[in-house]
PyMOL Python script that loads the backbone (N, CA, C, O; Angstrom):
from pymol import cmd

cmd.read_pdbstr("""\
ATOM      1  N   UNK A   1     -15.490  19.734 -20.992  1.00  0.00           N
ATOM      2  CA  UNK A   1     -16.018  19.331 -19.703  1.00  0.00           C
ATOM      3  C   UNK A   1     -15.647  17.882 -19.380  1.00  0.00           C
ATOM      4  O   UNK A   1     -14.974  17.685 -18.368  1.00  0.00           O
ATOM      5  N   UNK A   2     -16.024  16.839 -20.149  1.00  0.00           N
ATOM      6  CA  UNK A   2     -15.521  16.012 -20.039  1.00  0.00           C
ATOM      7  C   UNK A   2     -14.052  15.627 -19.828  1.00  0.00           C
ATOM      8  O   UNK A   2     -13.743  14.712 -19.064  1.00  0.00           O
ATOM      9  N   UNK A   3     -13.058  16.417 -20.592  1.00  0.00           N
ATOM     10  CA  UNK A   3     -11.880  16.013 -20.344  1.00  0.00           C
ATOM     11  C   UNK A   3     -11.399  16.322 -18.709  1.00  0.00           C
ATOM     12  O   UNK A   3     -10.713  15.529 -18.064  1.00  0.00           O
ATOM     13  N   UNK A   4     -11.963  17.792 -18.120  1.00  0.00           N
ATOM     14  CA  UNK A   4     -12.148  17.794 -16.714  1.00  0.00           C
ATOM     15  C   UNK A   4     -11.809  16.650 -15.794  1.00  0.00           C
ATOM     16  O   UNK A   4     -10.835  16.134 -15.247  1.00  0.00           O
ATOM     17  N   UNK A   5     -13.470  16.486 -15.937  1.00  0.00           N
ATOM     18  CA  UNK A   5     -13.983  14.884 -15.387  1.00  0.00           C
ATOM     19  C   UNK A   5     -12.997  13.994 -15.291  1.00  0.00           C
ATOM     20  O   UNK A   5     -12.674  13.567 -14.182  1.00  0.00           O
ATOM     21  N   UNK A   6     -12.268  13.512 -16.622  1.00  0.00           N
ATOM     22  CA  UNK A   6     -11.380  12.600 -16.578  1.00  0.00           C
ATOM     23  C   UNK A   6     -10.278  13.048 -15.239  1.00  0.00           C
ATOM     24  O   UNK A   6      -9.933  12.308 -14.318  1.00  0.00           O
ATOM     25  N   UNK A   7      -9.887  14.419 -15.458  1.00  0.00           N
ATOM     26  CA  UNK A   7      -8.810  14.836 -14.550  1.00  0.00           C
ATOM     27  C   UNK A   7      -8.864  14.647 -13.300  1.00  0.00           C
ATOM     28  O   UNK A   7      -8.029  14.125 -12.562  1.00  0.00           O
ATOM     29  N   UNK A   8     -10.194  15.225 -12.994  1.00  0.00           N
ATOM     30  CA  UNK A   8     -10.202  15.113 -11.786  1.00  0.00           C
ATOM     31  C   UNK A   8     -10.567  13.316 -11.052  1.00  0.00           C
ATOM     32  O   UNK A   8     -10.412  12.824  -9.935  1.00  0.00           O
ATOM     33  N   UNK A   9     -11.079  12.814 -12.324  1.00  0.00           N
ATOM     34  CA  UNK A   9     -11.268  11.537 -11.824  1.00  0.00           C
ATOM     35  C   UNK A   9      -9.802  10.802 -11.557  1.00  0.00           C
ATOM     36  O   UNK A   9      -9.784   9.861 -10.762  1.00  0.00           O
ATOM     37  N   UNK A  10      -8.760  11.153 -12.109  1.00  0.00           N
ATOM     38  CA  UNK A  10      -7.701  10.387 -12.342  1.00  0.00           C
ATOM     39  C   UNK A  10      -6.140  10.954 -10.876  1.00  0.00           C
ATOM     40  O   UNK A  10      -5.033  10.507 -10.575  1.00  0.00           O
ATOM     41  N   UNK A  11      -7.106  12.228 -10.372  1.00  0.00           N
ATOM     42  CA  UNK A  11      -6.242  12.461  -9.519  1.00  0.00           C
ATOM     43  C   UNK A  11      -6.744  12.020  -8.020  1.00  0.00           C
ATOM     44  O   UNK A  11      -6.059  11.644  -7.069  1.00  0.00           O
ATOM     45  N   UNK A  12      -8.056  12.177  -8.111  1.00  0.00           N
ATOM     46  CA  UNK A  12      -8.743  11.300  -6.998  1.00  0.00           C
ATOM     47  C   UNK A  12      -8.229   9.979  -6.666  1.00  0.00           C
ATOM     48  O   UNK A  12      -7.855   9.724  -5.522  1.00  0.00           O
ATOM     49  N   UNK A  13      -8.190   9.116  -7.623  1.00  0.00           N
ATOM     50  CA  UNK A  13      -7.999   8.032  -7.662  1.00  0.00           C
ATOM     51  C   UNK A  13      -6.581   7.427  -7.437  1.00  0.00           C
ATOM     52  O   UNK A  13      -6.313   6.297  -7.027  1.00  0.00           O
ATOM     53  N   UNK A  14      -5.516   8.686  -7.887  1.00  0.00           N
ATOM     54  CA  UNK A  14      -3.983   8.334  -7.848  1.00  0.00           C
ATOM     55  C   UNK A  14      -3.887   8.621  -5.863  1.00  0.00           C
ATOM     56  O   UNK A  14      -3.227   7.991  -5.037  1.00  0.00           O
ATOM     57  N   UNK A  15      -4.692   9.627  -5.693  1.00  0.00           N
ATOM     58  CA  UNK A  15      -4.810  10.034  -3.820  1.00  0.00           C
ATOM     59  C   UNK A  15      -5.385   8.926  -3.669  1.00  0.00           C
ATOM     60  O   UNK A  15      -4.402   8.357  -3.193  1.00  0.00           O
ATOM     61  N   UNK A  16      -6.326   7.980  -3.680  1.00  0.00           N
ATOM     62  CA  UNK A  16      -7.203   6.848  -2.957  1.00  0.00           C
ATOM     63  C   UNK A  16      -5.693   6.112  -2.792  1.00  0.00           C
ATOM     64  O   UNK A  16      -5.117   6.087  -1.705  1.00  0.00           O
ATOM     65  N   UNK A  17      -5.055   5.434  -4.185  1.00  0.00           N
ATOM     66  CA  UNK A  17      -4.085   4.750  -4.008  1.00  0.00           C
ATOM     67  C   UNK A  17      -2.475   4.926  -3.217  1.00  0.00           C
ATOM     68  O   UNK A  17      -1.892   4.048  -2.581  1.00  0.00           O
ATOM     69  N   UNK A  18      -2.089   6.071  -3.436  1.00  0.00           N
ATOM     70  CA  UNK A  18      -1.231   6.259  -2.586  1.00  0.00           C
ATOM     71  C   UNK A  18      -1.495   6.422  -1.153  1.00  0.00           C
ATOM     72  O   UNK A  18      -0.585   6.334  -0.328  1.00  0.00           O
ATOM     73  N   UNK A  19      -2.735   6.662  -0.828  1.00  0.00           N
ATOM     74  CA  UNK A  19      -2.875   7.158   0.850  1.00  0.00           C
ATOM     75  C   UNK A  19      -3.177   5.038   1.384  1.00  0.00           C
ATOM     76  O   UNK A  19      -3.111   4.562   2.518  1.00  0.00           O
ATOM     77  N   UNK A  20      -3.417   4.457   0.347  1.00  0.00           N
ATOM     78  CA  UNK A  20      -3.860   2.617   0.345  1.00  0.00           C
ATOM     79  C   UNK A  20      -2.550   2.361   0.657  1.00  0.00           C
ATOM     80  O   UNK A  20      -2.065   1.954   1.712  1.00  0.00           O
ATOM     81  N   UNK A  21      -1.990   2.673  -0.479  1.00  0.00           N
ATOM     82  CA  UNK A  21      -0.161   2.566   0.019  1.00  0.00           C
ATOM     83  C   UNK A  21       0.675   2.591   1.321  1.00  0.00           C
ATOM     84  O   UNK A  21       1.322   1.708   1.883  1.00  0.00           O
ATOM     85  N   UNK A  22       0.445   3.926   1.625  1.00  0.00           N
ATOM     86  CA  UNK A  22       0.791   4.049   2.588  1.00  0.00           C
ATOM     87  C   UNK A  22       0.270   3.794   4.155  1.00  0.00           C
ATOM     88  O   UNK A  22       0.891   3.848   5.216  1.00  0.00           O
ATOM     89  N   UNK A  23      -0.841   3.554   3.921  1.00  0.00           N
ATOM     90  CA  UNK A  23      -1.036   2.862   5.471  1.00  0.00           C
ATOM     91  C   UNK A  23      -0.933   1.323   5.020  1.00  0.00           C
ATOM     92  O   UNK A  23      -0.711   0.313   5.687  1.00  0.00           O
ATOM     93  N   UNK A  24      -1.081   1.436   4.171  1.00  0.00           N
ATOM     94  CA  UNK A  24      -0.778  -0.909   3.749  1.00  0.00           C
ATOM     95  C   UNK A  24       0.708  -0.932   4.457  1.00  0.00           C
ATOM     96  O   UNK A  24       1.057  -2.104   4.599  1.00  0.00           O
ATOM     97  N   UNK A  25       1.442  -0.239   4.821  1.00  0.00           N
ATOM     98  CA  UNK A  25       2.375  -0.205   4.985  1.00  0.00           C
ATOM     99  C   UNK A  25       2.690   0.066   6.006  1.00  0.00           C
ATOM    100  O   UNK A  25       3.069  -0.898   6.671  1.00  0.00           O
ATOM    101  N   UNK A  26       2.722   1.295   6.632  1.00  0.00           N
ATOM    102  CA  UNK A  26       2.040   1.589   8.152  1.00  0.00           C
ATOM    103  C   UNK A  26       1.734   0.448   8.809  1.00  0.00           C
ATOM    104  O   UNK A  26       2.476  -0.048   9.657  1.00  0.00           O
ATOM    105  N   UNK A  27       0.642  -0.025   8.462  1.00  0.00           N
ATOM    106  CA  UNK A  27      -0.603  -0.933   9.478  1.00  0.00           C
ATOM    107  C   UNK A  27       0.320  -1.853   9.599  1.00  0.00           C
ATOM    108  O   UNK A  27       0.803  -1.811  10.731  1.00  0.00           O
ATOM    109  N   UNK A  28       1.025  -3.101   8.587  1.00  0.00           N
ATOM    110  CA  UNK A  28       1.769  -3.759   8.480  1.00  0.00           C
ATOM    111  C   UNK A  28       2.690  -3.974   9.600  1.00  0.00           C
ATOM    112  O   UNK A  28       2.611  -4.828  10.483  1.00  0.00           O
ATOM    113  N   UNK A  29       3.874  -2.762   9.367  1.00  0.00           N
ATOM    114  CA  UNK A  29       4.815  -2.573  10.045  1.00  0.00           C
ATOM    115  C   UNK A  29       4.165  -2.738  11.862  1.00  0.00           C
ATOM    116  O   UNK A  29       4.647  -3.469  12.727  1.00  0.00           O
ATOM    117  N   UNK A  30       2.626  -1.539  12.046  1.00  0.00           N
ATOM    118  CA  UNK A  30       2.985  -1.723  13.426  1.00  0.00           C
ATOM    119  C   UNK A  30       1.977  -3.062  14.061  1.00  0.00           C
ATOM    120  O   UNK A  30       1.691  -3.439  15.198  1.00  0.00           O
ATOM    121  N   UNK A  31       1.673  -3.470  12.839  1.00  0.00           N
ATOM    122  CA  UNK A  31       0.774  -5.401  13.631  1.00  0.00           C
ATOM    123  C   UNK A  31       1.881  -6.049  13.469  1.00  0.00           C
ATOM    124  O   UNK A  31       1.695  -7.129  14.031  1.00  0.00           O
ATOM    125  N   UNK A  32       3.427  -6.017  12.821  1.00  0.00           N
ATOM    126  CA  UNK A  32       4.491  -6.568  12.785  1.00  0.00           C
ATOM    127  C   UNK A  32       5.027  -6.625  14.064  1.00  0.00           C
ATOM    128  O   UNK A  32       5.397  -7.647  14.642  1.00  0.00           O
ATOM    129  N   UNK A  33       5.064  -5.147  14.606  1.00  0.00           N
ATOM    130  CA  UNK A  33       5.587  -4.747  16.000  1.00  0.00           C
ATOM    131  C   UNK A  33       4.474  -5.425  17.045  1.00  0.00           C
ATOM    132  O   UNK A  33       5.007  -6.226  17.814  1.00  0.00           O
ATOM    133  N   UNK A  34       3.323  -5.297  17.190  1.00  0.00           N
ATOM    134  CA  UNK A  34       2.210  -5.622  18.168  1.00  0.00           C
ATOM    135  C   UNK A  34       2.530  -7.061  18.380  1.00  0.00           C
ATOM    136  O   UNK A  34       2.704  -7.718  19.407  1.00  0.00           O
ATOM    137  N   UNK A  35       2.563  -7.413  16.891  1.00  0.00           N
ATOM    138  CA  UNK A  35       2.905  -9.502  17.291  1.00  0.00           C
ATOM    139  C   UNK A  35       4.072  -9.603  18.087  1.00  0.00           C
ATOM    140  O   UNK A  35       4.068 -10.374  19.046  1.00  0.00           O
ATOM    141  N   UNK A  36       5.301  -8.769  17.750  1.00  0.00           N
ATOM    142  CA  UNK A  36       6.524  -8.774  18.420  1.00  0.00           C
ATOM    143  C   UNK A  36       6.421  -8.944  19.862  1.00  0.00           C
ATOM    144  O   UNK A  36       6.850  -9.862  20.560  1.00  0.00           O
ATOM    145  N   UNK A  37       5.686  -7.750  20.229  1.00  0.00           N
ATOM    146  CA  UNK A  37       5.653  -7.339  21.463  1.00  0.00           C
ATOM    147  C   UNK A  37       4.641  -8.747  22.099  1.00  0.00           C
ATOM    148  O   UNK A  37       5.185  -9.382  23.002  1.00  0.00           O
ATOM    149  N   UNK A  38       3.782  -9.036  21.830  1.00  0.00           N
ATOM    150  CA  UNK A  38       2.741 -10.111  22.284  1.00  0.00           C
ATOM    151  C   UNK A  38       3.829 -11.580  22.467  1.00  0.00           C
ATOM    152  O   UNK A  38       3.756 -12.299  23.464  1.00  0.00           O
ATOM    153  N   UNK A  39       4.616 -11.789  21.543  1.00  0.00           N
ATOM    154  CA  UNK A  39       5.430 -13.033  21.080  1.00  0.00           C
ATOM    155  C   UNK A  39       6.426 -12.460  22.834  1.00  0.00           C
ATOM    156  O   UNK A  39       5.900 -12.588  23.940  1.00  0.00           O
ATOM    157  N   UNK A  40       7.295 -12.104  22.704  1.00  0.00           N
ATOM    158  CA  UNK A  40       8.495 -11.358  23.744  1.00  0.00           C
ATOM    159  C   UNK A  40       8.772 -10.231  24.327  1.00  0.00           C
ATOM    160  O   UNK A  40       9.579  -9.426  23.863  1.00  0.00           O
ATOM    161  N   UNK A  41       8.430 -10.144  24.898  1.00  0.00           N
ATOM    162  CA  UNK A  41       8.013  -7.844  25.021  1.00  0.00           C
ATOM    163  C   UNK A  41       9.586  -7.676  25.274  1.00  0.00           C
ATOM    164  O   UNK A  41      10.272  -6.975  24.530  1.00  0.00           O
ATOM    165  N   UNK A  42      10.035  -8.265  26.213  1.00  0.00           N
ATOM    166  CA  UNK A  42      11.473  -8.003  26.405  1.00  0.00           C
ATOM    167  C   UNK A  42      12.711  -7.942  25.082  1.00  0.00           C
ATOM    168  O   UNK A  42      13.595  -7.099  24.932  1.00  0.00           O
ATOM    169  N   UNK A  43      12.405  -9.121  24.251  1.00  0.00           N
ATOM    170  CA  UNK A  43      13.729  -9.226  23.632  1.00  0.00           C
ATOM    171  C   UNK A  43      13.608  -8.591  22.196  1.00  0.00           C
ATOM    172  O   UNK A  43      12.918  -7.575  22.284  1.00  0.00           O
ATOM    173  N   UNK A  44      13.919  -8.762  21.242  1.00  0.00           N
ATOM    174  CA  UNK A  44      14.424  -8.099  19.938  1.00  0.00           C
ATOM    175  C   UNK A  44      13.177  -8.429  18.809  1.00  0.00           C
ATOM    176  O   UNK A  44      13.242  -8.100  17.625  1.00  0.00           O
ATOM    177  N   UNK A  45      12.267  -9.002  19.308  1.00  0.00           N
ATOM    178  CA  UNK A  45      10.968  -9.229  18.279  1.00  0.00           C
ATOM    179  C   UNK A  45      10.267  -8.746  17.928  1.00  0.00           C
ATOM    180  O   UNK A  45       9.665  -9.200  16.955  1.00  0.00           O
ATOM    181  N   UNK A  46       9.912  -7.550  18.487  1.00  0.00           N
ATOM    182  CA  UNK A  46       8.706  -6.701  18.259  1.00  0.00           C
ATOM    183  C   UNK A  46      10.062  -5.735  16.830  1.00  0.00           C
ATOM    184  O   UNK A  46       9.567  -4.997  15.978  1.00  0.00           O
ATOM    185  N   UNK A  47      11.097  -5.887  16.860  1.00  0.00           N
ATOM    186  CA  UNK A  47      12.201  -5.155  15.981  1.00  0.00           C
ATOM    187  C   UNK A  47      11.981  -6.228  14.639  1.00  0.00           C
ATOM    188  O   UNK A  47      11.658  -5.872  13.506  1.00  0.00           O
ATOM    189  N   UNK A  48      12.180  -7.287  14.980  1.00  0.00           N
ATOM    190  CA  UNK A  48      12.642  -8.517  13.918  1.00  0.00           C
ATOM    191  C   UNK A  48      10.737  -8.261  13.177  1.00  0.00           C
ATOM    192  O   UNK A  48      10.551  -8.159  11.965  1.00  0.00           O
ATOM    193  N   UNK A  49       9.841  -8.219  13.975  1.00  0.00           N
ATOM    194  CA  UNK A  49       8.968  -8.752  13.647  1.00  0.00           C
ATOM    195  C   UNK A  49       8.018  -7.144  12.792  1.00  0.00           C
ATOM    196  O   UNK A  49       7.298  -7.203  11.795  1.00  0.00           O
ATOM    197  N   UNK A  50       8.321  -6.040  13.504  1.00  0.00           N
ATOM    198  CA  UNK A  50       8.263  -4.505  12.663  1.00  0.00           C
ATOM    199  C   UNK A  50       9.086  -4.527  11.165  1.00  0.00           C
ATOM    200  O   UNK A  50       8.588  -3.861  10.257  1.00  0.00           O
ATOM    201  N   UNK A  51      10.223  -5.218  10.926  1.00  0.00           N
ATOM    202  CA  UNK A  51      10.676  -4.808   9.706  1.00  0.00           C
ATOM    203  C   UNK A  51       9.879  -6.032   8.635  1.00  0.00           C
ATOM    204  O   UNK A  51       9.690  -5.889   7.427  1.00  0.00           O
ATOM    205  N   UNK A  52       9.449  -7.391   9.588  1.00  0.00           N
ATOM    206  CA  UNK A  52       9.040  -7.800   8.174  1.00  0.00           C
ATOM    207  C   UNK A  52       7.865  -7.264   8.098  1.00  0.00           C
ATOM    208  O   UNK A  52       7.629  -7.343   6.893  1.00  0.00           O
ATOM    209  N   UNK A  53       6.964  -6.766   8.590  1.00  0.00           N
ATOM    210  CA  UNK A  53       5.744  -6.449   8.123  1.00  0.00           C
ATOM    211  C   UNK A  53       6.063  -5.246   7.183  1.00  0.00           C
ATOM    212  O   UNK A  53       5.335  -5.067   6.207  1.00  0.00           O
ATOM    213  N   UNK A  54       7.127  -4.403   7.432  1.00  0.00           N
ATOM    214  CA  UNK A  54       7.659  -3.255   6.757  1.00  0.00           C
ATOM    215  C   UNK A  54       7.902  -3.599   5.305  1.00  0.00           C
ATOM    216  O   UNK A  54       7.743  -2.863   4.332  1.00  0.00           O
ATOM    217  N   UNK A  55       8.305  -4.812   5.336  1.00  0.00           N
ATOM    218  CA  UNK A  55       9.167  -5.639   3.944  1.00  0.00           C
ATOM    219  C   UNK A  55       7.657  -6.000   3.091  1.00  0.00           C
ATOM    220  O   UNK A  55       7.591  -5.689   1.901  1.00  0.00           O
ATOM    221  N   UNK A  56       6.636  -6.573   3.674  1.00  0.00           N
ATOM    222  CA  UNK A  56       5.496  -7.356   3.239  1.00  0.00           C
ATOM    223  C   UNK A  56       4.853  -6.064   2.976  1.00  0.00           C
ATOM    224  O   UNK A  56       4.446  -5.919   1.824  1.00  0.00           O
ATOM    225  N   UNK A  57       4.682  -5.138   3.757  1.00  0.00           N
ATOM    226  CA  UNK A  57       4.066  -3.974   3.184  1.00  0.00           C
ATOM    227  C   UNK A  57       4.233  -3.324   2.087  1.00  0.00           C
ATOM    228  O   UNK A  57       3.376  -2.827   1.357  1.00  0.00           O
ATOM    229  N   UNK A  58       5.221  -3.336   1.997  1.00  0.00           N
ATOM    230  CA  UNK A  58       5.930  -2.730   0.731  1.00  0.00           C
ATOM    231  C   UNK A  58       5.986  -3.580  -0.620  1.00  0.00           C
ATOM    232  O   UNK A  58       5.812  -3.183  -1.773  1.00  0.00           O
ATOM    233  N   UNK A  59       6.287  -4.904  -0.136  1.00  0.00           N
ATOM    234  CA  UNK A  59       6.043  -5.600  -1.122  1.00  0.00           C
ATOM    235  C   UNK A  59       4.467  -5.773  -1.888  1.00  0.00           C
ATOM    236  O   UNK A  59       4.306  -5.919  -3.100  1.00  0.00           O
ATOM    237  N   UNK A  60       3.430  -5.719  -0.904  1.00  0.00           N
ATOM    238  CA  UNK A  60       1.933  -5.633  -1.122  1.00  0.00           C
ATOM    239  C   UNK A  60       1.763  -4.443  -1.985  1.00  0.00           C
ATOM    240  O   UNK A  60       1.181  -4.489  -3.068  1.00  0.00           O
ATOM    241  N   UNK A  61       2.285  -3.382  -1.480  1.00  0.00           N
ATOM    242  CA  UNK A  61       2.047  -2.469  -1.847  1.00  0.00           C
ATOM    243  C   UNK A  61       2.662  -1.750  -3.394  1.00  0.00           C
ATOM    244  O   UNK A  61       2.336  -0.761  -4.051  1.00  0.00           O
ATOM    245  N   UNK A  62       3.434  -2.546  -3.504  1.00  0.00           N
ATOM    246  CA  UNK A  62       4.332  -2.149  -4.857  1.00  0.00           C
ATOM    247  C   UNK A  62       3.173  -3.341  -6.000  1.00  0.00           C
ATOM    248  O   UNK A  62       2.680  -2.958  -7.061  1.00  0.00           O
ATOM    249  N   UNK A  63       3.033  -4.367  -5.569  1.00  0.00           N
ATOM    250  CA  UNK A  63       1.930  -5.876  -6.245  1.00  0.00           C
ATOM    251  C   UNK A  63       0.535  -4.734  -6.407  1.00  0.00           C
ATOM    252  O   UNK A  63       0.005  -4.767  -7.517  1.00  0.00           O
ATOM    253  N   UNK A  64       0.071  -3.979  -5.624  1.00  0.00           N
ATOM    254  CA  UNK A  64      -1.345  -3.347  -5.554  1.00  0.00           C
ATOM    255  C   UNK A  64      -0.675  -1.749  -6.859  1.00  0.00           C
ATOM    256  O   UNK A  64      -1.377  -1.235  -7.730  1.00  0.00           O
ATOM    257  N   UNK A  65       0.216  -1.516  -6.658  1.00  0.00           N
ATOM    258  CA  UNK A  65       0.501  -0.112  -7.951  1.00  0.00           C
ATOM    259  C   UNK A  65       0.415  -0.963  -8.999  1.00  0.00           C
ATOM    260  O   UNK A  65      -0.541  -0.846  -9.766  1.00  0.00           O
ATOM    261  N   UNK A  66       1.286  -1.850  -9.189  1.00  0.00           N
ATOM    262  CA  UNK A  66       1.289  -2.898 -10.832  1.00  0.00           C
ATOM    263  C   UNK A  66       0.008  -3.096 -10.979  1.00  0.00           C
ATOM    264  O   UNK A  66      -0.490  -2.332 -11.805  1.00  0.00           O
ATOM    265  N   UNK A  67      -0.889  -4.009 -10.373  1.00  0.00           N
ATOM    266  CA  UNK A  67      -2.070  -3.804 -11.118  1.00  0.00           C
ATOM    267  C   UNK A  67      -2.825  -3.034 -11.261  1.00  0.00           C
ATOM    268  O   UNK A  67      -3.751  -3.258 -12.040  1.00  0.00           O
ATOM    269  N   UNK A  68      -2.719  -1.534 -10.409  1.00  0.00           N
ATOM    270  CA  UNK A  68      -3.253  -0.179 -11.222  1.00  0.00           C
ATOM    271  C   UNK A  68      -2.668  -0.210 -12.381  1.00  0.00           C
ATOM    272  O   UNK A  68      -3.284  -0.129 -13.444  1.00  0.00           O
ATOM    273  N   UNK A  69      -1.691  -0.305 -12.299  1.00  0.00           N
ATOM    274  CA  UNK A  69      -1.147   0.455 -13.347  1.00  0.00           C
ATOM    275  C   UNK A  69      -1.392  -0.727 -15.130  1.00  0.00           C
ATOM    276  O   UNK A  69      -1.626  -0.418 -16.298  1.00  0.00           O
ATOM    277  N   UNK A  70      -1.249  -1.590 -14.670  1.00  0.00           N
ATOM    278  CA  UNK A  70      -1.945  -2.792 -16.013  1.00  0.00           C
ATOM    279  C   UNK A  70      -3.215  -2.091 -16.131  1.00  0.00           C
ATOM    280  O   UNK A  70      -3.429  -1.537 -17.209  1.00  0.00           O
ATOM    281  N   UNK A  71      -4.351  -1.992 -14.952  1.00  0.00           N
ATOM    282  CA  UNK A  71      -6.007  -2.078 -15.324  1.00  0.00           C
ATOM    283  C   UNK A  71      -5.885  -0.944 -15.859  1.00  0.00           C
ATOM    284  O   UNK A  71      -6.816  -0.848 -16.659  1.00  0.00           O
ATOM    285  N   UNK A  72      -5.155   0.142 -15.882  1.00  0.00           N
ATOM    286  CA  UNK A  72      -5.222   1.668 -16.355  1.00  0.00           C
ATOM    287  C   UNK A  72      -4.984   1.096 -17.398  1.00  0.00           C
ATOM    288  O   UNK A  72      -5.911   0.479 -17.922  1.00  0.00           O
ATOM    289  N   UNK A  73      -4.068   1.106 -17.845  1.00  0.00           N
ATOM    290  CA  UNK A  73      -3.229   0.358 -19.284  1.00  0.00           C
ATOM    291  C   UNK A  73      -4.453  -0.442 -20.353  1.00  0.00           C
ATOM    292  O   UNK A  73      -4.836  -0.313 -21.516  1.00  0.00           O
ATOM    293  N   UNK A  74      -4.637  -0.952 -19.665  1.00  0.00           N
ATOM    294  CA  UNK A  74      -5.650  -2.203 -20.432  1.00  0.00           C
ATOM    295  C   UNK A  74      -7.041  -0.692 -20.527  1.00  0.00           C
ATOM    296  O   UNK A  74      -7.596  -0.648 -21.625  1.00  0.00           O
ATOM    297  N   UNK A  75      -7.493   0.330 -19.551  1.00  0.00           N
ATOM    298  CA  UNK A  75      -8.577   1.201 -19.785  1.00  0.00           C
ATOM    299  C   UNK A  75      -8.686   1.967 -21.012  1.00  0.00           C
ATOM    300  O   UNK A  75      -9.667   2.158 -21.731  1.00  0.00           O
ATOM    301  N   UNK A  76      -7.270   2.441 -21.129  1.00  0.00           N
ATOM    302  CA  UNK A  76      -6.581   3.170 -21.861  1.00  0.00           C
ATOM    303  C   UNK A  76      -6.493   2.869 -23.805  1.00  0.00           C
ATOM    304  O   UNK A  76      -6.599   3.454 -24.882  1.00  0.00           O
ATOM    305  N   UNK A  77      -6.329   2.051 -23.429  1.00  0.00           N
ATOM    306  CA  UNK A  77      -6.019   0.991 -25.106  1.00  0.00           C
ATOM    307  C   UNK A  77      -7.899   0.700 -25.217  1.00  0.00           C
ATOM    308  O   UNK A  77      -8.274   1.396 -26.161  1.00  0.00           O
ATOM    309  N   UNK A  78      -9.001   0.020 -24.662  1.00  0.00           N
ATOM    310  CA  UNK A  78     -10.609   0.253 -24.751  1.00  0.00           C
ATOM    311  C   UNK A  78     -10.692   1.854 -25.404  1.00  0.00           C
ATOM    312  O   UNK A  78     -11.031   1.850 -26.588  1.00  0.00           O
ATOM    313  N   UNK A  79     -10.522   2.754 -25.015  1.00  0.00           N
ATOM    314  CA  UNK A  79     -10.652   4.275 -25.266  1.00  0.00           C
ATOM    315  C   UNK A  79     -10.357   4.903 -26.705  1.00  0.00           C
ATOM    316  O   UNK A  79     -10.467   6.117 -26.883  1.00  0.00           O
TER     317      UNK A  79
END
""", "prot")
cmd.dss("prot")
cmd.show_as("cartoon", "prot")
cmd.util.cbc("prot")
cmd.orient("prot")
């Protein structure tokens, strides 16, 4: 029963993080675009300004898996 528990605790938790992922990333990209558009609606910023949030997202988001993946690590070795 317990080992269950663990399972299901560990797949819950891999869904919390990837769905974190992916809108960290999302959201990013389109407040990247919103500033764009607010900054120049006309010219190429809401473009320039969508990919870095795209870049920062991703980058956040890859920084937020590593330290799952250490605090698991470090849970793992306690056990």
């Amino acid at each position: 029963m317990a080992q269950n528990k663990r399972k299901v605790r560990r797949v819950f938790i891999t869904y919390v993080i990837v769905m974190q992922l992916f809108f960290t990333v999302i959201g990013l990209a389109l407040l990247g675009v919103y500033i764009g558009y607010q900054i120049d609606p006309e010219g190429i910023e809401p473009s320039v300004y969508g990919g870095l949030g795209l870049f920062l997202g991703i980058m956040v988001s890859f920084y937020t898996l590593w330290q799952f993946i250490k605090s698991e690590a470090r849970h793992a070795n306690r056990s």
